[in-house]
C-alpha positions as a printed Julia matrix, in Angstrom:
361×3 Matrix{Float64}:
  98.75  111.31   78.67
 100.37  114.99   79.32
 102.3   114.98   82.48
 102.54  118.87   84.31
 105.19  117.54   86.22
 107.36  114.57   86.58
 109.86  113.35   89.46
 112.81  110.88   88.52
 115.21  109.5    90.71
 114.51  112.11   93.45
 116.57  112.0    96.23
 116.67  113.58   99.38
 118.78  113.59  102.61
 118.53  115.25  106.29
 121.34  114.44  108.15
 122.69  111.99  106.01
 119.47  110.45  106.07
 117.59  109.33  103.07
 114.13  110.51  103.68
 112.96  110.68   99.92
 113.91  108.05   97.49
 111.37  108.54   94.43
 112.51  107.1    91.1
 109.72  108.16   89.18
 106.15  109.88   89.7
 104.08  112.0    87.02
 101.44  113.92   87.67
  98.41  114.0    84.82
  97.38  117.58   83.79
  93.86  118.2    84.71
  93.75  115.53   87.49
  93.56  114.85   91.18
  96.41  112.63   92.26
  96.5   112.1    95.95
  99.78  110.93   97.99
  98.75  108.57  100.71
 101.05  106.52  103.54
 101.18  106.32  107.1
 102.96  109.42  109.52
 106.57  109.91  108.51
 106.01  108.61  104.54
 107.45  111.54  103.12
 104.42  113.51  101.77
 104.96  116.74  103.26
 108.85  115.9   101.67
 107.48  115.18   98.36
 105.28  118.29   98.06
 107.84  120.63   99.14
 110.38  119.02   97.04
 107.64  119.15   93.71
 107.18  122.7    94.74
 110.59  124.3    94.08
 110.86  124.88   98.05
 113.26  121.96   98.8
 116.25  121.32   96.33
 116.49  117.54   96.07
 119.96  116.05   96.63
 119.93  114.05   93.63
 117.31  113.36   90.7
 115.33  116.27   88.4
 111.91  117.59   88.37
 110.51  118.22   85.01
 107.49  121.34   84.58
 105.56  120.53   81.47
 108.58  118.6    80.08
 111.53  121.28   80.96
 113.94  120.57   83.26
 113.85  122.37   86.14
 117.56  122.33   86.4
 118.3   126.32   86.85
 116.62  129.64   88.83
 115.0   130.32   85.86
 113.5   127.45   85.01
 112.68  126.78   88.71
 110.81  130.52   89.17
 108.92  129.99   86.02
 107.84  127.15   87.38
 106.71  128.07   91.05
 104.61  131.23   89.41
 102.35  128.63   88.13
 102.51  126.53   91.41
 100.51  127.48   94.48
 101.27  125.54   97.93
  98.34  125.24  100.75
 100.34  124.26  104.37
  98.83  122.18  107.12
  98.53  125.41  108.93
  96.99  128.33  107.3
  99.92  131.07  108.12
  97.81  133.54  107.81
  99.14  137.35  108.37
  97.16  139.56  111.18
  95.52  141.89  108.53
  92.31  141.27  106.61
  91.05  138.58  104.86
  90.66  140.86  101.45
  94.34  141.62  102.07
  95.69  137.8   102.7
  93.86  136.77   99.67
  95.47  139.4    97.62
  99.06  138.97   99.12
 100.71  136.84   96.23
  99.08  139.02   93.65
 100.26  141.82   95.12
 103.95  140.4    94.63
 102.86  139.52   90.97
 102.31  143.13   90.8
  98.74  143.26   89.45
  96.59  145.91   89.61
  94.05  147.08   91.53
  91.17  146.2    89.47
  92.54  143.39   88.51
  93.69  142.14   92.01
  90.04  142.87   92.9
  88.44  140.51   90.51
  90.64  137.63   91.59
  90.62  137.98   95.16
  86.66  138.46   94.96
  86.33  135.19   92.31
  88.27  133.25   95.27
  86.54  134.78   97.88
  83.66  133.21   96.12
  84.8   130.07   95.37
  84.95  129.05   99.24
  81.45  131.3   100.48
  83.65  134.09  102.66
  82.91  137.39  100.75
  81.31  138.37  103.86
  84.59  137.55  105.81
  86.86  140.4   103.14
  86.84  142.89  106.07
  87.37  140.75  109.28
  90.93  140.72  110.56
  92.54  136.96  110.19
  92.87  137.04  113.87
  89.44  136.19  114.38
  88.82  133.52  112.46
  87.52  129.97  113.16
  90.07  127.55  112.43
  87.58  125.96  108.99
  87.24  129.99  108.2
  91.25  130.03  108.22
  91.56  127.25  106.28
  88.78  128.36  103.87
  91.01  131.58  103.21
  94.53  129.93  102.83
  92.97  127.77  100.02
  91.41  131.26   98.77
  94.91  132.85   98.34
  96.02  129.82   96.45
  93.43  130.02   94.18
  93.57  133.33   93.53
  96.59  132.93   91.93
  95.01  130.91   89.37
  97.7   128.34   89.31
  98.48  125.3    86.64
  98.89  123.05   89.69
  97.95  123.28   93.46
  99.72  121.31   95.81
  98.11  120.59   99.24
  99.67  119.0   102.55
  96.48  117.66  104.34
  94.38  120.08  103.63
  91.59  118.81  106.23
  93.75  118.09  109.03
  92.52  119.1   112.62
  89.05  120.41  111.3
  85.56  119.03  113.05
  83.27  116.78  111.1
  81.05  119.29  109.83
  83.58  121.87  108.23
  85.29  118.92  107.0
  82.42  117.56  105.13
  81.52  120.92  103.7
  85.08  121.61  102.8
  85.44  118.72  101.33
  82.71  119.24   98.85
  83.48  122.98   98.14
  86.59  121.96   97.2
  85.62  118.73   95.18
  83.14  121.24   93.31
  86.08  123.9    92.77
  88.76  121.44   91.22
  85.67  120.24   89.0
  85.2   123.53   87.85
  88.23  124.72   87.43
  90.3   121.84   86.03
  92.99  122.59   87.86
  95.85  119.95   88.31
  96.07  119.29   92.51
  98.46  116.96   94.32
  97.07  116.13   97.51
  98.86  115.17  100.5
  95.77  112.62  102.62
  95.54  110.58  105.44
  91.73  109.74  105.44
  90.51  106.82  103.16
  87.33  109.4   102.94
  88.63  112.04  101.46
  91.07  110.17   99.07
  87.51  108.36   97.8
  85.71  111.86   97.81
  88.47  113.94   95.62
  91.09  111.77   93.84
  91.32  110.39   90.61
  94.76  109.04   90.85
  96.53  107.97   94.22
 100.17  107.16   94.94
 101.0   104.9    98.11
 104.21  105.9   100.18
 105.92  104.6   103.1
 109.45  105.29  104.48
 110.12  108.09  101.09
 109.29  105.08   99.07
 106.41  104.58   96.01
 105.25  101.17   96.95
 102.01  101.88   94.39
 100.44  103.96   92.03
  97.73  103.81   89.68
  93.51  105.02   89.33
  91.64  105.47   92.87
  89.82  102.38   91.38
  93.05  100.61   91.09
  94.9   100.99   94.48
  91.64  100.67   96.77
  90.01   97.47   94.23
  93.37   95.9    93.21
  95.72   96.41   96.13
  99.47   94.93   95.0
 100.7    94.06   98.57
  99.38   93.32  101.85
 100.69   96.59  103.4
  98.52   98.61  100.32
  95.56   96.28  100.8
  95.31   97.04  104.57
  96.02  100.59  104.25
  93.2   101.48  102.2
  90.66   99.54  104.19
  90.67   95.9   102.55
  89.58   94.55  106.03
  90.01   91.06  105.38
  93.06   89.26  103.95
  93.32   85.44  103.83
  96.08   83.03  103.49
  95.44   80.35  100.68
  96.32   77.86   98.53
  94.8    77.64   94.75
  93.44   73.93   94.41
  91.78   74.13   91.25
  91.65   76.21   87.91
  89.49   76.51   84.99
  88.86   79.29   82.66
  90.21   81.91   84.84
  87.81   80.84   87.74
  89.8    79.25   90.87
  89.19   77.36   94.0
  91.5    78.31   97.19
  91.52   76.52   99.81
  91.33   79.02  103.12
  91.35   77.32  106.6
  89.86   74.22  104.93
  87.48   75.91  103.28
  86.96   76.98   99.92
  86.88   79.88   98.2
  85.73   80.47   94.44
  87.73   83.48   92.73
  88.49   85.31   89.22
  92.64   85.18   88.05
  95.07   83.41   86.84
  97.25   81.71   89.62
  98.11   78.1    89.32
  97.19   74.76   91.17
  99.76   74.81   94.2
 100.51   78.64   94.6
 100.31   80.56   97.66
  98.06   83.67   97.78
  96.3    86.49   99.23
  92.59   86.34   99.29
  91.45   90.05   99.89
  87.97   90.77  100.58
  86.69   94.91  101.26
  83.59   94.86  103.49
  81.56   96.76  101.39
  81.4    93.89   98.78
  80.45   91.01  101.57
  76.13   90.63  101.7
  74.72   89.39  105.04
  71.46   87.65  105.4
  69.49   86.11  108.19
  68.84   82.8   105.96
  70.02   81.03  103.52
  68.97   83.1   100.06
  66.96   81.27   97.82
  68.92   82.96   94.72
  72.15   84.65   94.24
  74.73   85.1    91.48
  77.17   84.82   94.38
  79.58   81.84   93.96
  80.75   81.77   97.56
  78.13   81.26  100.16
  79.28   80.4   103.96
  77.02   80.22  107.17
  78.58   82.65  110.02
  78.84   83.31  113.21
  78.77   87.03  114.53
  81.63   87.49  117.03
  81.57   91.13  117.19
  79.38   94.28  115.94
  80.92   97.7   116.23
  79.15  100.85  115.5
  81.29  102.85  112.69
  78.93  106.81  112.14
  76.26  105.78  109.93
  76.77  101.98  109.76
  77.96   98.51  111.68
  80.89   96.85  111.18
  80.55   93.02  111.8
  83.14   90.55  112.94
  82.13   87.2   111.48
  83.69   83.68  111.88
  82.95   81.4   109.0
  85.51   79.05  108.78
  87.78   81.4   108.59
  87.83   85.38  110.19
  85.68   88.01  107.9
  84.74   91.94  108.06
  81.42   92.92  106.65
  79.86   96.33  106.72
  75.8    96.57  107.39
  73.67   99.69  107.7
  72.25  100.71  110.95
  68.46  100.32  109.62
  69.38   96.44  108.03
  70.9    95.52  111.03
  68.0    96.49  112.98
  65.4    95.42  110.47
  67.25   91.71  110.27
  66.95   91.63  114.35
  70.53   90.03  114.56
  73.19   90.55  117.21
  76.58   89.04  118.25
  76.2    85.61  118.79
  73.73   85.38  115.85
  74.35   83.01  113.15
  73.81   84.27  109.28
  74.74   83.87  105.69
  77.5    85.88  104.25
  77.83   85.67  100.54
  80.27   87.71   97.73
  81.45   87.09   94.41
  84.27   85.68   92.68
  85.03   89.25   91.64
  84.92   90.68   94.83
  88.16   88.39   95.4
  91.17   90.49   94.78
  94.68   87.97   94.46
  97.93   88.59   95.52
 100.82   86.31   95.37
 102.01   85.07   98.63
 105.7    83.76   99.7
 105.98   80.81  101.84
């Protein structure tokens, strides 16, 4: 693994406040790591702070294992660093000319500053924007030409603070997947400061979880969304169902837990008598109008649908089987399987599907 940049024992105060207490975070060169949490986790700190822009209290950064511990070492660093803002503080001249402005201070020249600020212009589909003043942009075109600047650059390692925030549906999506494409093709390292379970899923390889300055989790996308660590993590990234248990039985790595008096097959390695988590994400829950003839599934319950809610291009269903459950169906299923609230069905999931956590009394 070769770290770009690593973060131990980072603090940072405002007012005597801590507001950033990070003993350790490394970000992998050539990946997408994105920093997730609710409002007021510290992001926006973090990214600053990993930029050069806010001098930590206490703690050092390291830039492809060098301390950055001096001016020098800090403006060799930030050359190689570009930094997209919420907003997209964009000057009132043209777009050619706020594309080209951190070139220009990198003293390029002209041909040179050409090709880049073209190449980005590129990259995000507004060559035809070069000549329009800033001033009358939409607020996706805006954004589109902030992240063009930065890329112009051609930095080691883009940092973004919610770089989708406040955009409609449409741009979003579109953005989303110009930039997804970009990062692809350019292999450039990006820290990426998200709100939206979405667009964590769409771009990042690696995620970090924060709340109150704090890294309560890190690992793979896979890892934080499939094998949440604590309840907090598992709710925040949409596991919509977490059950209180007690493991009855254990053989070979496959367990019975006893939820609400009933029982619940899973994969792991608790023993008889401990308390856990059962977490279940909706996506992994099938629903079926009967009783299926076949199934690899181990747990099988009959249901009762308490609630559907339409969610864009799918229902979310509210079932009670014993005990409460959240299962996603598409709009067409649902329709095709002629069930509504008040209907009673088969849910059925896997072992697998059953993520464990330990649980205190």
């Amino acid at each position: 693994m070769n770290n770009i940049l690593t973060v131990q024992n980072l603090i940072v105060q405002r007012g005597g406040v801590t507001v950033l207490d990070i003993s350790e975070l490394n970000v992998e060169e050539g990946r997408i790591l994105a920093l997730i949490g609710p409002n007021g986790a510290g992001k926006s700190t973090l990214l600053l702070t990993m930029a050069g822009l806010l001098k930590p209290d206490q703690g050092k950064i390291y830039y492809r294992g060098v301390p950055v511990d001096n001016n020098a070492n800090r403006s060799r660093m930030r050359r190689n660093i570009s930094v997209v803002f919420q907003e997209p503080l964009l000057l009132s001249t043209s777009v050619f000319k706020n594309v080209a402005l951190g070139l220009k201070f990198r003293h390029l020249s002209g041909s040179e500053i050409q090709k880049s600020v073209g190449e980005s212009l590129d990259y995000f589909g507004i060559s035809s924007l070069a000549t329009r003043s800033a001033k009358t942009l939409s607020g996706g075109e805006a954004k589109r030409v902030s992240l063009a600047r930065a890329f112009a650059l051609k930095p080691e390692l883009i940092l973004m603070d919610e770089a989708f925030n406040s955009l409609d549906p449409p741009t979003r999506e579109t953005l989303m997947e110009d930039l997804h494409n970009i990062l692809e093709k350019t292999k450039i390292t990006a820290v990426l400061a998200l709100h939206d379970r979405d667009e964590t899923l769409r771009l990042a390889q690696d995620v970090t979880v924060m709340v109150e300055g704090k890294i309560i989790q890190s690992g793979t996308t896979a890892q934080i969304f499939n094998e949440p660590d604590s309840e907090f993590v598992a709710s925040f990234v949409g596991t919509e169902t977490i059950l209180e248990g007690t493991v009855q039985t254990t053989r070979a790595g496959l367990m019975e837990i006893s939820v609400a008096g009933e029982i619940i097959e899973a994969v792991g390695n608790f023993l008889p008598g401990e308390n856990v988590y059962c977490c279940l994400r909706p996506e992994n829950i099938t629903v079926s109008p009967v009783m299926p003839e076949k199934t690899s599934a181990r747990n099988v319950f009959e249901a009762k649908i308490q609630k559907i809610i339409r969610q864009a291009f799918f229902y979310k269903m509210i079932l009670d089987c014993g005990f409460p459950l959240v299962a996603y169906i598409t709009v067409s299923s649902c329709e095709d399987l002629n069930i509504c609230e008040g209907s009673i069905v088969v849910v059925s999931f896997k072992a697998t599907a059953v993520h464990l956590m330990r649980r205190e009394k």
